[in-house]
C-alpha positions in Angstrom: 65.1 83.6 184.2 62.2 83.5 181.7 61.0 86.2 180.0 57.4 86.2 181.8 59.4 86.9 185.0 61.1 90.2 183.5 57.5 91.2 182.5 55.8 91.1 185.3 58.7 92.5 187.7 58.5 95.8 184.3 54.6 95.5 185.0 54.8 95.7 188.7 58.0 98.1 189.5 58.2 100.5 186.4 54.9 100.1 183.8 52.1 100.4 187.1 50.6 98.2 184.5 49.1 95.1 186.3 45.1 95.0 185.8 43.8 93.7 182.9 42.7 94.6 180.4 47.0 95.9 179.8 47.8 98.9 178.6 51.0 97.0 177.0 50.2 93.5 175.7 52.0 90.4 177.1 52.7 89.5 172.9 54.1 93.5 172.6 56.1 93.4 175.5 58.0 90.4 174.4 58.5 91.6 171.4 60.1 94.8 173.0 62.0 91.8 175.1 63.6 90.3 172.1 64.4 93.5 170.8 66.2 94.8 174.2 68.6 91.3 174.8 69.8 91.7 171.0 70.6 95.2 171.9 72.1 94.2 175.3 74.3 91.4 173.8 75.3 93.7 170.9 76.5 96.9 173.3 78.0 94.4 175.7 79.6 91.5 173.6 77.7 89.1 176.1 77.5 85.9 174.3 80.5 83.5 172.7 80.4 80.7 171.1 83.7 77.9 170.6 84.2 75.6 168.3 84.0 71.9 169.7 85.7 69.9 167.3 85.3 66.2 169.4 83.4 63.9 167.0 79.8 63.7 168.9 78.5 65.7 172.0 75.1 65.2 174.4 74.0 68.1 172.3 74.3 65.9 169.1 71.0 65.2 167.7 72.4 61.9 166.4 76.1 60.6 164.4 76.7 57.4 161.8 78.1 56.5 158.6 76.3 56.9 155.4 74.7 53.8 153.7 73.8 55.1 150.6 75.1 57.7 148.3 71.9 59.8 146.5 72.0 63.7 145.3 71.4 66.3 148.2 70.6 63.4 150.8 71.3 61.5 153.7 70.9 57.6 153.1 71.4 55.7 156.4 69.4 52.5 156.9 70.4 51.8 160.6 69.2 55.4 161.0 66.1 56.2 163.2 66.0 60.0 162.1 62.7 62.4 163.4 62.0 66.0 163.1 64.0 67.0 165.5 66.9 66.7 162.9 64.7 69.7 161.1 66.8 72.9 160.8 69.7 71.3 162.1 73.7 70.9 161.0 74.9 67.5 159.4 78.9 67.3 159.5 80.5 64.8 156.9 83.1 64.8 159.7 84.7 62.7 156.9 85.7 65.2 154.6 85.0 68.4 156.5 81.9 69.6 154.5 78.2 70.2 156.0 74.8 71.2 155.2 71.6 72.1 156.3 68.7 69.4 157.2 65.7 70.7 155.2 63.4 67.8 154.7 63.2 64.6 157.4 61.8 62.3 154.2 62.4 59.5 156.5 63.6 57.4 159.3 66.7 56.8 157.3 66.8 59.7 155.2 66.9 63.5 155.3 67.0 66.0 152.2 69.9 68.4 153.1 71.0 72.2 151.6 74.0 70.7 149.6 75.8 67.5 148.4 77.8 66.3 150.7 77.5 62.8 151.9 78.2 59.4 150.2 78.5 55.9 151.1 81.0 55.3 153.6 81.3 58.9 154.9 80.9 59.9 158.4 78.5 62.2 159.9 77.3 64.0 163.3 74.1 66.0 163.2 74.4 69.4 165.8 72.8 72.0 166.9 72.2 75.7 165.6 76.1 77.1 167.8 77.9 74.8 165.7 76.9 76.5 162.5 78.3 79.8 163.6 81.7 77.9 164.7 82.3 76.1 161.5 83.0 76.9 157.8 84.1 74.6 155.2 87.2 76.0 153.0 87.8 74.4 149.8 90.8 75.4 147.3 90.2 78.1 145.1 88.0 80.2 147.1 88.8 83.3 149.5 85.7 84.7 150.8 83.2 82.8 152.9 79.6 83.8 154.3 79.2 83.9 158.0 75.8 83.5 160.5 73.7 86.3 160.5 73.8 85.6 164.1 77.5 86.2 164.3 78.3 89.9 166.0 82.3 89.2 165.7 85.1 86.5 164.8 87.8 86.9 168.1 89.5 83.8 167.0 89.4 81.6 164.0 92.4 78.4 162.6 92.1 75.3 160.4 91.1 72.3 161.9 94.3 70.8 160.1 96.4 72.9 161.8 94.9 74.3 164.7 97.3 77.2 163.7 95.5 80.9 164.4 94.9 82.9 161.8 95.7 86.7 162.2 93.3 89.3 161.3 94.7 92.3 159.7 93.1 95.1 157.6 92.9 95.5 153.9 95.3 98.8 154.2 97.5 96.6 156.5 97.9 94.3 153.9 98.3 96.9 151.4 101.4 98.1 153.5 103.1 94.9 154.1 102.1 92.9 151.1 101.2 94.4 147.5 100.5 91.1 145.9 98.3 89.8 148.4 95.6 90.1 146.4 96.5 87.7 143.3 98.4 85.6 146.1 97.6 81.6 146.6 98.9 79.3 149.2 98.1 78.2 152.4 95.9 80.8 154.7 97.6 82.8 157.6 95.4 86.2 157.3 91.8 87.1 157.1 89.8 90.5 156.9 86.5 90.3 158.7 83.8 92.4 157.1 79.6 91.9 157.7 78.4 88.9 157.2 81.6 87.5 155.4 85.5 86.3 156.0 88.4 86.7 153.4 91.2 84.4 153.9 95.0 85.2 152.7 96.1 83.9 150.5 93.6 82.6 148.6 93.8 78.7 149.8 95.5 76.3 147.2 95.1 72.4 147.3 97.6 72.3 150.2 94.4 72.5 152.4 94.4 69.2 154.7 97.3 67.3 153.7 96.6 68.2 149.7 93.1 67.4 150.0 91.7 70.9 149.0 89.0 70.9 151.7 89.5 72.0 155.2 87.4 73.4 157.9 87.6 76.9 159.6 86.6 76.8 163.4 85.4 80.1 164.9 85.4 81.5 168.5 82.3 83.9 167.8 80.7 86.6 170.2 77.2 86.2 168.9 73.5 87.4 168.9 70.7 85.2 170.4 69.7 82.4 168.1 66.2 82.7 168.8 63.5 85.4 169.4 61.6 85.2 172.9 57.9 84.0 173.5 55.7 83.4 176.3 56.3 79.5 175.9 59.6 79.6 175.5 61.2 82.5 176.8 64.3 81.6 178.8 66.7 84.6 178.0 70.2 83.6 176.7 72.5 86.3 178.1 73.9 85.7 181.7 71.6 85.9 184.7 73.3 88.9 186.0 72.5 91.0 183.4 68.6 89.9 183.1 67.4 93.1 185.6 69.1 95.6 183.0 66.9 94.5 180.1 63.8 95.9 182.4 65.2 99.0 181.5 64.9 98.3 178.1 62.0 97.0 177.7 60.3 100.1 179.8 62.7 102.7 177.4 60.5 100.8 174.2 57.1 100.5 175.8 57.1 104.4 177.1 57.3 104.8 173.1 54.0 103.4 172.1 52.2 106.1 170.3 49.3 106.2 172.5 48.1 108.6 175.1 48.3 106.6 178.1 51.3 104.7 176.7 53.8 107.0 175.4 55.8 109.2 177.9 59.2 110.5 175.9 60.4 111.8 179.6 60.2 108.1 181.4 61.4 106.6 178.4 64.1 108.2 178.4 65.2 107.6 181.8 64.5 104.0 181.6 67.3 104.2 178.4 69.8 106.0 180.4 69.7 103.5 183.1 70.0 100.6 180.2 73.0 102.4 178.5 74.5 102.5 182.1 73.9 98.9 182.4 75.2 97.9 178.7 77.1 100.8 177.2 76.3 103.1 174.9 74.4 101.7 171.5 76.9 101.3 168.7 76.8 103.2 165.0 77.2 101.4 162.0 80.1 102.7 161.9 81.1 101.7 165.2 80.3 98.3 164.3 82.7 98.4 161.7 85.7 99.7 163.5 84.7 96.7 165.9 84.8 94.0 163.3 88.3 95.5 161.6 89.6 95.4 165.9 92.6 92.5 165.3 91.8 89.1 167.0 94.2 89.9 170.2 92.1 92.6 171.2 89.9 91.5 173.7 86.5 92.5 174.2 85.7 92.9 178.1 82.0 92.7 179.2 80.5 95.8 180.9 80.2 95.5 185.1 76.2 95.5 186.4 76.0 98.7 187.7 71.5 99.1 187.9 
């Protein structure tokens, strides 16, 4: 469903908004819109992302092998790049590493966020879900920066391996390791905190068969990449949840500060029956005690009940 659907079915059942001029805006509405499914999918858990670790998917943008090495680039003469390679992951699939397209300079060449490809090395250009699925470990390094758009890691291994990492707690550690801090070896823990990952022990050069680069592939539940417009609006949470976020978006529009707008009684109904749909909305402390949950615990969704 599209988000001009949910608008005009708020407009119609709940807002008794439906002449124009509006007293709510289409452009504030799906703002209130964008707002309410980030708030659904964090209270419910509602999206996941996996890793897909096969070479090249439909969803690829494009794959090849580098022809040229230059600084921060992509050299490819049989390459027939466009902007649609803007924004998007390149994989050196090669070694494991991977950056972000910046500049499309040309048909065979993009400017990308770091220095990763040279001549002979392999590459597959994805979309925005691999980003959050993927980070490249090198030797020496412990802590690693995740997606903003990541809510929690439920599962994360090397790609080497394929061996699952627990997730443990820096006071678990405390208890069943004192030297895990200075430790260096091969990773088999990691502490999830926002925004970043810590793996134990600190990874050595044993990474990848002693190569010292490796990659770390995430199972995610995440937030929506994008934020909704009237052109392209399709919501991203499952289809069953969609009438919930009417709720929502009538609990934010109720609190326009204007006098034939704002009515603190309705609004508050209308977010009584979107906690009922979604659960209650998390602290920041709550979010923490989520994130520090181990990886076996599973996170069920909440059953439609509006």
């Amino acid at each position: 469903m599209v988000i001009a659907a949910i608008l005009s079915l708020a407009r119609t059942q709940f807002l008794d908004d439906t002449r124009s001029p509006y007293l709510w805006s289409d452009d504030y509405l799906v703002q209130c819109g964008s707002q309410v499914e980030r708030d659904a999918t964090e209270r419910g858990y509602l999206l996941a992302s996996f890793p897909n670790i096969s070479s090249a998917t439909a969803a690829d943008v494009s794959n090849g092998t580098a022809t040229g090495t230059t600084a921060n680039k992509l050299v490819n003469s049989a390459a027939a790049f466009t902007s649609a390679s803007l924004n998007k992951t390149v994989y050196n699939t090669t070694d494991g590493t991977f950056a972000t397209v910046t500049v499309v300079d040309s048909p065979t060449q993009l400017s990308l966020s770091a220095n990763i490809m040279a001549t002979g090395e392999t590459y597959v250009i994805g979309d925005a879900l691999k980003a959050l699925t993927r980070v490249c470990v090198v030797s020496g390094q412990s802590e690693y920066s995740l997606s903003s758009k990541v809510l929690k890691v439920k599962k994360c291994y090397l790609n080497s391996n394929k061996i699952p990492l627990k997730q443990v707690t820096e006071g678990w550690l405390d208890a069943h390791w004192y030297q895990w801090r200075s430790a260096v070896g091969l990773p088999q823990y990691y502490i999830e905190d926002k925004g970043s990952l810590t793996l134990i022990p600190q990874p050595d050069s044993s990474l990848n068969s002693e190569t010292g680069k490796d990659t770390l592939l995430l199972s995610v539940y995440r937030y929506p990449l994008n934020d909704l417009s009237l052109t392209s609006g399709t919501l991203e949470i499952p289809e069953e949840y969609h009438f919930g976020l009417v709720h929502g978006i009538c609990a934010l529009a109720y609190q326009k500060q204007d006098s034939e707008t704002y009515n603190p009684s309705k609004g508050n109904w209308h977010e009584g029956e979107f906690t009922r749909c979604f659960g209650p909305k998390l602290s920041s402390r709550g979010k923490e005690a989520l994130r520090d949950m181990p990886s076996d615990f599973e996170i069920t969704q909440p059953q439609m009940i509006c």
